[in-house]
C-alpha positions as CSV (number, residue, x, y, z in Angstrom):
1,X,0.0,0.0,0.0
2,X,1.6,3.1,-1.0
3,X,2.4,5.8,2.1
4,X,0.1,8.4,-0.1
5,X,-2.7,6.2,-0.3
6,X,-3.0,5.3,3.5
7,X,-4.9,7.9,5.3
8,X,-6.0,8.0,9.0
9,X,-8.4,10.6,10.6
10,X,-11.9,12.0,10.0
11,X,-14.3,14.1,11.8
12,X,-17.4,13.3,14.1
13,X,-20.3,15.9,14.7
14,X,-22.5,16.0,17.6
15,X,-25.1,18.3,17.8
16,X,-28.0,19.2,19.6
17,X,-29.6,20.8,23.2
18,X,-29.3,19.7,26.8
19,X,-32.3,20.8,28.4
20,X,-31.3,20.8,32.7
21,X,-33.8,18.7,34.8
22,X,-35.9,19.1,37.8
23,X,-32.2,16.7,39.8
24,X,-30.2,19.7,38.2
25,X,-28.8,16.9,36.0
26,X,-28.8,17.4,32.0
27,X,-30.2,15.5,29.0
28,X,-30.9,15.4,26.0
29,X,-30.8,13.0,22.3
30,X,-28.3,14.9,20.0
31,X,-27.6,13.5,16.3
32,X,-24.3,12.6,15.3
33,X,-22.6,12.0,12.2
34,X,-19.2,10.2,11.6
35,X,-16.2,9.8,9.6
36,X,-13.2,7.8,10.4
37,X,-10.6,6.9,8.1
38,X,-8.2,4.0,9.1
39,X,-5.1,3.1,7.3
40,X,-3.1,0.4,9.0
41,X,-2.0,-2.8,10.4
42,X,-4.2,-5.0,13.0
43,X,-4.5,-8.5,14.1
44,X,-2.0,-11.4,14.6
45,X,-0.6,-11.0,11.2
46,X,-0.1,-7.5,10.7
47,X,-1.1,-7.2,7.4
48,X,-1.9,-3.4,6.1
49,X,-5.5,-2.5,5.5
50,X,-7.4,0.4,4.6
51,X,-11.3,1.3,6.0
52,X,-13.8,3.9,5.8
53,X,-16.6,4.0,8.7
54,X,-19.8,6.7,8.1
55,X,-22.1,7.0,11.1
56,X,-25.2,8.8,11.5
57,X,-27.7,8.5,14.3
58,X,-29.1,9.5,17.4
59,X,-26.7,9.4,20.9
60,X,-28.7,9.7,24.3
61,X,-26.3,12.3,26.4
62,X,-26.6,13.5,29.6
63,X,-24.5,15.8,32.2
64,X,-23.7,17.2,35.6
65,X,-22.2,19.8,36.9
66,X,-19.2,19.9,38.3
67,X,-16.6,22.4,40.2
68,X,-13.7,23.5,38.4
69,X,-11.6,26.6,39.9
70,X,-9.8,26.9,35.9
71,X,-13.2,28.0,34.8
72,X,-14.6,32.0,34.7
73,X,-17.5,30.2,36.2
74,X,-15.9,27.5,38.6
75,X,-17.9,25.0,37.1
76,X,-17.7,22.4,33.8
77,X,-20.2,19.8,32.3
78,X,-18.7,16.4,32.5
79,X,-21.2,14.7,29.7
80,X,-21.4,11.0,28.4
81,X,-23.5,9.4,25.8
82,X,-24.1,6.1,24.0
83,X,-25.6,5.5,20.6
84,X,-29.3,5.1,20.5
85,X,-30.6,1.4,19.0
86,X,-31.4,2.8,16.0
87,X,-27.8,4.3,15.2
88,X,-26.3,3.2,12.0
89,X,-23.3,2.8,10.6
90,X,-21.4,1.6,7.1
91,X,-17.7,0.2,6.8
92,X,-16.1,-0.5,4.1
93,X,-12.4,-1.2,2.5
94,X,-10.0,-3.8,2.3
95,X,-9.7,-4.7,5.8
96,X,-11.1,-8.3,6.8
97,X,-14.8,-8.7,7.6
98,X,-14.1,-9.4,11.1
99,X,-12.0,-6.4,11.3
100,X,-14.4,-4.3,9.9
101,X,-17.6,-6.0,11.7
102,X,-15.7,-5.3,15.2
103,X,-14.7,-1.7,14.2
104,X,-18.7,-1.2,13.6
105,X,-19.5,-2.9,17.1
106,X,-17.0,-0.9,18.9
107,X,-18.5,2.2,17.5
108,X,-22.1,1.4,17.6
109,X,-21.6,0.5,21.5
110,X,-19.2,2.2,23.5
111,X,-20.0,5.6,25.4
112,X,-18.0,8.5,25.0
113,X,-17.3,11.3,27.8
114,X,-15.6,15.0,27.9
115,X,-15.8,17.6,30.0
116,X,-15.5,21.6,29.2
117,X,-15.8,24.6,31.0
118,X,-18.8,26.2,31.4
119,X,-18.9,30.4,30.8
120,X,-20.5,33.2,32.5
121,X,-23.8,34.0,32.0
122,X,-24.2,35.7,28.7
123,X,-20.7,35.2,27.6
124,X,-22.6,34.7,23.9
125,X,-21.2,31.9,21.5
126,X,-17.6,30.3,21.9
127,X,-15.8,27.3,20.9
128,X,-13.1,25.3,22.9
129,X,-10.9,22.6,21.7
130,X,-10.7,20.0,24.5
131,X,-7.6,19.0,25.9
132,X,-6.2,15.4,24.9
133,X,-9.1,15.5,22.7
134,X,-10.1,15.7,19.2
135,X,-12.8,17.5,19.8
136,X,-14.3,20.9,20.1
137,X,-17.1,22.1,21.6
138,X,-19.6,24.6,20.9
139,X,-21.2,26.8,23.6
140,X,-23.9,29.1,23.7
């Protein structure tokens, strides 16, 4: 596989409201739309592959509040969410079908997590990239 050919990255998109609940605790069902490109080697053999995974679906999130003295509040939203049921997702490429059926497992199942900052009241619109993270978020 030529060096120009393999290429690893992509982008994910979640997006939607957290409405705050009577426990102070937020939720919400945010739609989220992926793509991750993997170029590599896996497996006992250690051949070289090349896949292509697009999501698209509904995640349930929720949130709490939490103290954080680095914030111009104090406080951050430490948020987690799962794929709904319903959330799909295609891979293809050259990688094995067992590869490629575990890669759409993984992402079909596992929760993610972050935590950001939270601003001042009517600090308007601002985006942070998280540390150690891909990500960033959007607040308003």
């Amino acid at each position: 596989m030529a060096a120009e050919e393999c290429r690893n990255g992509g982008a994910e998109v979640v997006e939607g409201t957290l409405t705050r609940s009577a426990d102070g605790a937020y939720h919400g069902s945010l739609d989220r739309r992926t793509l991750i490109l993997f170029c590599g080697a896996h497996g006992a053999d250690g051949e070289a592959c090349q896949l292509v995974l697009e999501g698209d679906g509904k995640v349930a999130m929720s949130g709490v509040l939490v103290p954080d003295e680095t914030s111009s509040s104090g406080r951050a939203l430490r948020v987690s969410w799962r794929p709904s049921p319903t959330h799909g997702a295609m891979v293809r490429g050259a990688c094995s079908a067992d590869f490629k059926r575990s890669i759409e497992e993984m992402y079909l199942s596992v929760a993610h997590g972050a935590e950001f900052a939270i601003p001042q009241p009517g600090a308007g619109r601002r985006v942070e990239r998280l540390e150690n993270y891909a990500w960033e978020v959007e607040i308003e």
